[in-house]
Backbone as JSON, one array per atom type, in Angstrom:
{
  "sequence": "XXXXXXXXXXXXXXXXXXXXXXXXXXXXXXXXXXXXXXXXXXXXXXXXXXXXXXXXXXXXXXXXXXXXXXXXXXXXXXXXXXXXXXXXXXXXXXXXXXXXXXXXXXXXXXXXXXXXXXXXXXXXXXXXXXXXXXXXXXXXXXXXXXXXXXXXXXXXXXXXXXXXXXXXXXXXXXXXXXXXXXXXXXXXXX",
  "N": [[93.79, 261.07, 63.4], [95.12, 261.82, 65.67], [92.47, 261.22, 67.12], [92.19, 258.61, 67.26], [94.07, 257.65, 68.35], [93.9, 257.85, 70.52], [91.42, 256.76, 71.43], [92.3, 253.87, 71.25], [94.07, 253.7, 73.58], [92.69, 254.63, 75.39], [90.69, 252.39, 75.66], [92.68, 250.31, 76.32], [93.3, 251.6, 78.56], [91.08, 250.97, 79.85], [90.49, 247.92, 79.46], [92.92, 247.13, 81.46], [91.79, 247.57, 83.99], [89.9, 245.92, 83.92], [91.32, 243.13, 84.92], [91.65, 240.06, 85.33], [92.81, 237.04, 87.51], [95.79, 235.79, 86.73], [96.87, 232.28, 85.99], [99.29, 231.62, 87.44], [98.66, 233.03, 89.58], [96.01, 232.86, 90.34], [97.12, 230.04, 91.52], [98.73, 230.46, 93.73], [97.12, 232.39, 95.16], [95.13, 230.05, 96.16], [96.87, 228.36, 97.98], [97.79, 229.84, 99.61], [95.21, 230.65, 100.9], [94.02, 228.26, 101.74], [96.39, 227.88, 103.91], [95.46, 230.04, 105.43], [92.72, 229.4, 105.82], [92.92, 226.98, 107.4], [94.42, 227.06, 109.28], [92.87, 228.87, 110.79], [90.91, 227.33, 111.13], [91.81, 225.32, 112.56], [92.37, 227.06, 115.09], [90.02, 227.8, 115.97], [88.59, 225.23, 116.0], [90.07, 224.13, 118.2], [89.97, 225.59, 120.16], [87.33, 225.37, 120.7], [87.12, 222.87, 121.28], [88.52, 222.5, 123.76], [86.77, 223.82, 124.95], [84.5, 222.72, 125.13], [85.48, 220.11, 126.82], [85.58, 221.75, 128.88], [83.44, 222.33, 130.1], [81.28, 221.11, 127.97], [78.4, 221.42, 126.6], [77.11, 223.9, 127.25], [79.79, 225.35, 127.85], [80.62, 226.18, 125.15], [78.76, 226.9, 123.57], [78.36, 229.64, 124.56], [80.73, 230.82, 123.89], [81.5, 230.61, 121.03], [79.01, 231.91, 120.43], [79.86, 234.29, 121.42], [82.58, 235.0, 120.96], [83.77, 233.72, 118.8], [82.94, 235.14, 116.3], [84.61, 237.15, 116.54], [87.41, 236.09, 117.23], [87.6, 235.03, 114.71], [88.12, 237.06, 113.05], [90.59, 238.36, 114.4], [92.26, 236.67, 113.43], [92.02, 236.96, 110.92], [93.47, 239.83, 110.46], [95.94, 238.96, 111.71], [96.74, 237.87, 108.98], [96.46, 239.62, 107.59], [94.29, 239.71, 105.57], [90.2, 239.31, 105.25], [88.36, 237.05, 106.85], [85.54, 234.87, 106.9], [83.25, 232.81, 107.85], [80.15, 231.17, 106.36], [76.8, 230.16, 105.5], [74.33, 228.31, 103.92], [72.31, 227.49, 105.9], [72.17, 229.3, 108.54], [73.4, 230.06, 111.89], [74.35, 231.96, 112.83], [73.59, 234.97, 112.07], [75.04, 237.2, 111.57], [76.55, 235.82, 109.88], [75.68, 236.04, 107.65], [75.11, 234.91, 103.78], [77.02, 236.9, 101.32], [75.55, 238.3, 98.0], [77.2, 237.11, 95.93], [78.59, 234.84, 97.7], [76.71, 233.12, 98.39], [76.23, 232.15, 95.64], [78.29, 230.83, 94.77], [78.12, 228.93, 97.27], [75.52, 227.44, 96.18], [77.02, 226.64, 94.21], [78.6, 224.81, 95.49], [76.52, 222.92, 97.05], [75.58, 221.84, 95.13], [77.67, 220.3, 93.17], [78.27, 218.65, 95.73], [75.64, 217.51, 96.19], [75.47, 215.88, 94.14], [77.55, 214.29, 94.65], [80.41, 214.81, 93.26], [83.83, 216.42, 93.0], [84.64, 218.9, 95.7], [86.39, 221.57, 94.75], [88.52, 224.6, 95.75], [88.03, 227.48, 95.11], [89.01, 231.04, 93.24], [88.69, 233.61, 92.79], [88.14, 237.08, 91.54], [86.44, 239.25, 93.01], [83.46, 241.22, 93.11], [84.19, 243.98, 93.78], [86.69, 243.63, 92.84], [88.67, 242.19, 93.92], [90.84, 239.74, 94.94], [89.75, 236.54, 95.95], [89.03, 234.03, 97.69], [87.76, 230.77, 98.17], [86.02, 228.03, 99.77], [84.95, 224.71, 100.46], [82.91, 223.96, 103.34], [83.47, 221.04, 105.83], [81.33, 219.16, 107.53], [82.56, 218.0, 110.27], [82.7, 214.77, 112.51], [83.13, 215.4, 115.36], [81.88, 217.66, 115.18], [78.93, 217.44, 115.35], [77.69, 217.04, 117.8], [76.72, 220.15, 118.43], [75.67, 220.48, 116.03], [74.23, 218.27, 115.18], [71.34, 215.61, 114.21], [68.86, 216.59, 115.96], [67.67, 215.22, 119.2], [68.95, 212.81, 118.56], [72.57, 213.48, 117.79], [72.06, 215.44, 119.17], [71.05, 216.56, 122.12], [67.96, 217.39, 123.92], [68.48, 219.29, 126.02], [70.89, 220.84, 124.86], [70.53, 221.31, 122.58], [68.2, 223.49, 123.68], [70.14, 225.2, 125.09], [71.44, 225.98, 122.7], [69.33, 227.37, 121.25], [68.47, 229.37, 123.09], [70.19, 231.0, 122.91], [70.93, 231.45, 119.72], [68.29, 232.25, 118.37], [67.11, 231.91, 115.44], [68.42, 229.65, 114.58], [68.98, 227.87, 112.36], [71.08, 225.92, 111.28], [71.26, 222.64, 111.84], [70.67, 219.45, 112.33], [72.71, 218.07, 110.76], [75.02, 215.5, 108.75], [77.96, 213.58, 109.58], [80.74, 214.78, 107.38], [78.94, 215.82, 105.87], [78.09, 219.05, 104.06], [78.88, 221.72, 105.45], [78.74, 224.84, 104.67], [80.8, 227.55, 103.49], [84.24, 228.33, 103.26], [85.22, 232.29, 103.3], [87.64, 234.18, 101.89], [88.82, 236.83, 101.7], [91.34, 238.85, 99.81], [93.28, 241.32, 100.0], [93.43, 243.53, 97.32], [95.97, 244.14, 96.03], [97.89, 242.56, 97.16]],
  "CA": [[94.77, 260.13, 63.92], [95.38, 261.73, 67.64], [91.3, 260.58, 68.16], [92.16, 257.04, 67.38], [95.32, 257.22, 69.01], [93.44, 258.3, 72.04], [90.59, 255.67, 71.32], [93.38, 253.22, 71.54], [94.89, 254.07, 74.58], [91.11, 254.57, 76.6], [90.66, 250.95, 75.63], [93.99, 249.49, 76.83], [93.1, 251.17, 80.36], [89.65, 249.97, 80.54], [90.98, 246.55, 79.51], [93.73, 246.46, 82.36], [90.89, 247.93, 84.82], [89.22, 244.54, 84.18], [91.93, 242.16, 84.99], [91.36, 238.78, 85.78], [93.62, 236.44, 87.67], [96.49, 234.4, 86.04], [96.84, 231.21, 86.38], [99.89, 231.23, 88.86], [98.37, 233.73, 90.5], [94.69, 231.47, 91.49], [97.77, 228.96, 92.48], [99.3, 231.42, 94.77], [95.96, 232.4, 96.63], [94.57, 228.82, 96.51], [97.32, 227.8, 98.53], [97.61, 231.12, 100.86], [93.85, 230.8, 101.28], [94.22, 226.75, 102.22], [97.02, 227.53, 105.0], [94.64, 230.57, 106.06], [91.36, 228.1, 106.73], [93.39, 225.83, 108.29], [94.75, 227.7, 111.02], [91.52, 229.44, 111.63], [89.7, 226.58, 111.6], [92.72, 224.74, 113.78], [92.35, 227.61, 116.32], [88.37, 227.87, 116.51], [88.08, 224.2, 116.6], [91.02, 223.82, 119.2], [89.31, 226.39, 121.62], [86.15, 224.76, 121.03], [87.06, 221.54, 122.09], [88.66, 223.29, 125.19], [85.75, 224.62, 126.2], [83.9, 221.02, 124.96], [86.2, 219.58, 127.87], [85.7, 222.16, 130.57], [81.95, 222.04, 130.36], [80.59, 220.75, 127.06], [77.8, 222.31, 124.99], [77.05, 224.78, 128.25], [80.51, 226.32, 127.52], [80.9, 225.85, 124.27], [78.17, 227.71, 122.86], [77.85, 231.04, 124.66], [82.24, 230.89, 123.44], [80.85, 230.16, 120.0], [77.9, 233.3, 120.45], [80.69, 235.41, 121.66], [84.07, 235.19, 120.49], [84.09, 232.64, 117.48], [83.58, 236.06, 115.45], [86.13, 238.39, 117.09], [88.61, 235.59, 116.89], [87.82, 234.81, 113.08], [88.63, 238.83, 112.53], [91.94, 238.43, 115.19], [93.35, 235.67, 112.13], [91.59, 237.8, 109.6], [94.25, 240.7, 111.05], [97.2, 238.32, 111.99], [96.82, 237.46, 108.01], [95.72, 240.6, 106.5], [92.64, 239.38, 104.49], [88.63, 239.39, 105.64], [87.83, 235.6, 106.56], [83.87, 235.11, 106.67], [82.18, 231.55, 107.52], [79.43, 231.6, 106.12], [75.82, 229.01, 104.77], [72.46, 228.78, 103.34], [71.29, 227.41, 106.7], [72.7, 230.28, 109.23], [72.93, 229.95, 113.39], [74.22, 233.1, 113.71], [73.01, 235.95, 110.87], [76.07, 238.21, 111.26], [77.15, 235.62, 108.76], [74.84, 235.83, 106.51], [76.44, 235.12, 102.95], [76.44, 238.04, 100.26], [75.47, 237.57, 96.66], [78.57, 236.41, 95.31], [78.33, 233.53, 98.4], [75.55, 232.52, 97.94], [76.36, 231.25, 93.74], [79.4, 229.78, 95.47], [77.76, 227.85, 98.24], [75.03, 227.16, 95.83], [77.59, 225.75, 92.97], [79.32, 223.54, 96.39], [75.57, 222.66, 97.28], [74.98, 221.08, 93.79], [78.29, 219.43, 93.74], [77.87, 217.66, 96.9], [74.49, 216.9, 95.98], [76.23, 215.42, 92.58], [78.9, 213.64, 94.65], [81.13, 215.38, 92.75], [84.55, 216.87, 94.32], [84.01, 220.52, 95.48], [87.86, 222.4, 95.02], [88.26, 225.64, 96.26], [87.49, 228.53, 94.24], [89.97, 232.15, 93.49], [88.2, 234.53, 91.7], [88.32, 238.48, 91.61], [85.18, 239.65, 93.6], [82.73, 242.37, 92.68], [85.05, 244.53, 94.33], [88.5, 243.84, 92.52], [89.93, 242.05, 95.06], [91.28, 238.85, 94.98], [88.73, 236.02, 96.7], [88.86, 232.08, 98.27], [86.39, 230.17, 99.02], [86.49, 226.57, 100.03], [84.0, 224.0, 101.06], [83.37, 223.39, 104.99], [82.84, 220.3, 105.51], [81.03, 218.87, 108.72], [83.19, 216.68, 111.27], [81.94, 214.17, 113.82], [83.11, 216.35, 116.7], [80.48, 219.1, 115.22], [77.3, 216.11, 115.31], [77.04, 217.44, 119.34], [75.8, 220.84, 118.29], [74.64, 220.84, 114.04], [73.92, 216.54, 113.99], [70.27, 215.75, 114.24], [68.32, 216.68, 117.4], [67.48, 213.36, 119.58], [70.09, 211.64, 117.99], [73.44, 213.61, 118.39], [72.25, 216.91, 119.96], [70.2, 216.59, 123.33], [67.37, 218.41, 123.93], [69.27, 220.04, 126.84], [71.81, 221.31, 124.14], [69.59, 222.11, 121.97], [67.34, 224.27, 124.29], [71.07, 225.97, 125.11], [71.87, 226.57, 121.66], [68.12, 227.8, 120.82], [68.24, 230.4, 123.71], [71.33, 231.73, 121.84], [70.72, 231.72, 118.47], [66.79, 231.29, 118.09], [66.88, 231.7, 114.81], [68.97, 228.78, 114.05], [68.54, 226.58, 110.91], [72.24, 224.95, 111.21], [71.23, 221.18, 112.88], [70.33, 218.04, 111.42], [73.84, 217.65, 109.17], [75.67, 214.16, 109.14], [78.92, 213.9, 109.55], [80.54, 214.79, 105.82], [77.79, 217.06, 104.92], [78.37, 220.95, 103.06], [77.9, 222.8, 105.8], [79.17, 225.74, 104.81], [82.16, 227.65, 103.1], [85.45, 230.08, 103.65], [85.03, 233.02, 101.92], [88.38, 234.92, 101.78], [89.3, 237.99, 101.06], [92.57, 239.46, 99.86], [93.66, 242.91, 99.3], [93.8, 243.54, 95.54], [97.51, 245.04, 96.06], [98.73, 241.64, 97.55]],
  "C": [[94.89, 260.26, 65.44], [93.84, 261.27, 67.73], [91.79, 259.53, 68.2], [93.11, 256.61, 68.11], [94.82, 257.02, 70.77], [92.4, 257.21, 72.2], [91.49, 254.39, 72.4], [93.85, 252.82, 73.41], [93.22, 254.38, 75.66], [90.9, 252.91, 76.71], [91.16, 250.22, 76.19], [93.89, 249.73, 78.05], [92.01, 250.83, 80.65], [90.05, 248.81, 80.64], [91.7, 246.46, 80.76], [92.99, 246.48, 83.6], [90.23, 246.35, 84.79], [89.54, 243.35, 84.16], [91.32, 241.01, 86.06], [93.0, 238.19, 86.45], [94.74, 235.35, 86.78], [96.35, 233.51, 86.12], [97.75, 230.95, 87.8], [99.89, 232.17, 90.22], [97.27, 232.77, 91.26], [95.84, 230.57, 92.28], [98.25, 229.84, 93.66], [98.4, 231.38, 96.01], [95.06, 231.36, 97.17], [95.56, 228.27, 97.45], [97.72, 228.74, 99.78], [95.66, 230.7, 101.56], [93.35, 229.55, 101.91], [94.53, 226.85, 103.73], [95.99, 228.84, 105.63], [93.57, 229.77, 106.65], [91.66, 227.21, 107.55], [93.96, 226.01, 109.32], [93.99, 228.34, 111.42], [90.69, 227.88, 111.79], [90.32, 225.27, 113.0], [92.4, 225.95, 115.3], [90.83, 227.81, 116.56], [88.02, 226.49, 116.83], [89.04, 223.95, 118.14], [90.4, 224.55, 120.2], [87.78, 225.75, 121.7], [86.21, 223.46, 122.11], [87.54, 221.6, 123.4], [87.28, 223.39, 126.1], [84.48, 223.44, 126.54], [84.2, 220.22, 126.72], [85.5, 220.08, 129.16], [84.19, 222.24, 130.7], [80.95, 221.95, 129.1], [79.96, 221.82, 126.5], [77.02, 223.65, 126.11], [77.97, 225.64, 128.43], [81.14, 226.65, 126.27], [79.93, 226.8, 123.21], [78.02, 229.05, 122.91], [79.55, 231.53, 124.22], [81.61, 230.95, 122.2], [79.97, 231.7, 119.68], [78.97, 234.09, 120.36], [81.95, 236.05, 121.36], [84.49, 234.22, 119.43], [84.3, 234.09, 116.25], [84.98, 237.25, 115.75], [87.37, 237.4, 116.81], [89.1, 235.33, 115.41], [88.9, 236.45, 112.83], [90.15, 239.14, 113.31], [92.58, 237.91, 113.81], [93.16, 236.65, 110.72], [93.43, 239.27, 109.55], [95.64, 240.13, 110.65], [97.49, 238.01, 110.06], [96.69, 238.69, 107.04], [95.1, 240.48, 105.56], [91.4, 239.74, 105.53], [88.9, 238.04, 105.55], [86.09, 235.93, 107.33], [83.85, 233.64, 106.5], [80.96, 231.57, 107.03], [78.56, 230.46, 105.57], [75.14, 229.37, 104.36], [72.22, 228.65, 104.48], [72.74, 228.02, 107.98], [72.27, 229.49, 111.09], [73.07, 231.07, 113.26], [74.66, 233.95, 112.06], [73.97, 237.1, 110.96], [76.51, 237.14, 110.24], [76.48, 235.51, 107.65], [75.54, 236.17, 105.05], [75.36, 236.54, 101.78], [75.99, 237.21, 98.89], [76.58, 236.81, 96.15], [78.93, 235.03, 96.12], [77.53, 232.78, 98.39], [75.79, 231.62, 96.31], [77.63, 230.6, 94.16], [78.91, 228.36, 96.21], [75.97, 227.13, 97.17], [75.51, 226.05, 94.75], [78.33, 224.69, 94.06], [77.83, 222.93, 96.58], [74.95, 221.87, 96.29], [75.99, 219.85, 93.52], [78.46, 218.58, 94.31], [76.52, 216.82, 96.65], [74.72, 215.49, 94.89], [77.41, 214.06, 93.36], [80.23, 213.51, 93.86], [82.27, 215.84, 93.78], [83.93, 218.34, 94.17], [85.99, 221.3, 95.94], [87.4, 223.79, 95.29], [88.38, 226.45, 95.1], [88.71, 229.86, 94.35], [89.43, 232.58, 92.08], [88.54, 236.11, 91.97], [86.8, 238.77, 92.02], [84.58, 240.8, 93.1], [83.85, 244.05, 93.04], [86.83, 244.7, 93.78], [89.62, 243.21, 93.06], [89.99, 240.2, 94.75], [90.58, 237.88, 96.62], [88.49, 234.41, 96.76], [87.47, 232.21, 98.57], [86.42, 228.46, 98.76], [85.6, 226.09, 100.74], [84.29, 223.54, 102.65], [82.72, 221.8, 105.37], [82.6, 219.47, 107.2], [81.75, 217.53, 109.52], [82.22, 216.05, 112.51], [82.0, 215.1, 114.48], [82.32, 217.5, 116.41], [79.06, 218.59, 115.88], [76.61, 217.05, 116.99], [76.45, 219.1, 119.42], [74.89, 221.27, 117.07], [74.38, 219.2, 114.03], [72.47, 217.4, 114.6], [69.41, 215.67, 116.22], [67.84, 215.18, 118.36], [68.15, 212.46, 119.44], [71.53, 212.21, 118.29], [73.34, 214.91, 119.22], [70.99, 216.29, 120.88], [69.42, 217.55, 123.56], [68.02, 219.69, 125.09], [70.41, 220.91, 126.14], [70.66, 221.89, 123.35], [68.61, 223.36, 122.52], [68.68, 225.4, 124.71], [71.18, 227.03, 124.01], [70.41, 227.46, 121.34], [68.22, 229.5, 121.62], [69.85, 231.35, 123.08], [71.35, 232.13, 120.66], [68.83, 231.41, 117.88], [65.95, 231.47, 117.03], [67.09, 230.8, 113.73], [68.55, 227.52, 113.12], [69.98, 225.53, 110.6], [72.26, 223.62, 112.03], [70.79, 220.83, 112.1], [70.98, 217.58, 110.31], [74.01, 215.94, 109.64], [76.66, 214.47, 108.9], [79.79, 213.54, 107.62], [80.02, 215.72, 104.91], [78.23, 218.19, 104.7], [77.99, 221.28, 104.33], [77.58, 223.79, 106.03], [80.5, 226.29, 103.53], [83.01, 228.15, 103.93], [85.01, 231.07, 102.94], [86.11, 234.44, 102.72], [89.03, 236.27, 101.28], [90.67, 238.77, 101.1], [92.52, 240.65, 99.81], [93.97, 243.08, 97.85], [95.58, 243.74, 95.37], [98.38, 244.32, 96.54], [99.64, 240.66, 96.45]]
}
């Protein structure tokens, strides 16, 4: 009787060890993980277009090279999560996505393909932790450094952006296009 009792009771904490999200929990971090993207992506585009202003795609990109990630990780901070942009087709390979991004941006990548909608995602990550992810989706005002070369990027931009990132595969979107996710990370303990 005490083995089975003990059986029992090993079971019940493996089981809670492999909790899944509720339901009004995904609502919780789908809508934390919303107003997160949206004020990072309000303050990276807002300094972009700053720097758009004060000298186009000449100050705009080596801002972009240099402080687009330090500022993501400032909001990351100000929020206490990990935020991570991240694609299949990379400019800059510090974002390169993990496994678990990759079957994300692959299931938005099929979607889109599908003309299907693509909602954001709140799963529990390899890790335990509570995890957004939300489709990015390409605006006109991007076209001047990811549209198509000759057409909205100049070879003069382009030869910028190249000597910066020159392993870049992020150009030739239209405006609309996947070109990218969020990929959020909570603290399990939030």
């Amino acid at each position: 009787m005490y083995k089975l009792t003990l059986l029992f009771i090993s079971i019940a904490v493996l089981s809670s060890c492999s909790k899944s999200l509720s339901k009004k929990e995904v609502e919780q971090y789908t809508i934390k993980g919303k107003e997160i993207a949206q004020t990072t992506a309000k303050k990276l585009g807002g300094t972009l277009v700053e720097k758009m202003k004060d000298g186009g795609v000449k100050e705009a990109v080596p801002f972009c090279n240099s402080e687009a990630l330090p500022l993501t990780e400032e909001m990351g901070v100000k929020f206490n999560v990990s935020i991570k942009r991240t694609s299949n087709l990379l400019r800059n390979e510090t974002n390169k996505p993990n496994d678990e991004e990759v079957l994300i941006l692959n299931n938005y990548s099929k979607l889109f393909a599908e003309n299907k909608p693509m909602k954001p995602v709140v799963e529990l990550d390899n890790s335990g932790n509570p995890h957004f992810y939300a489709p990015i989706i390409l605006q006109k005002k991007c076209l001047t450094c990811h549209g198509e070369i000759g057409v909205d990027v100049t070879k003069k931009s382009d030869s910028i952006i190249e000597s910066l990132y020159p392993k870049d595969l992020a150009k030739g979107y239209k405006e609309g296009d996947l070109r990218g996710i969020w990929s959020i990370t909570f603290k399990a303990t939030e």
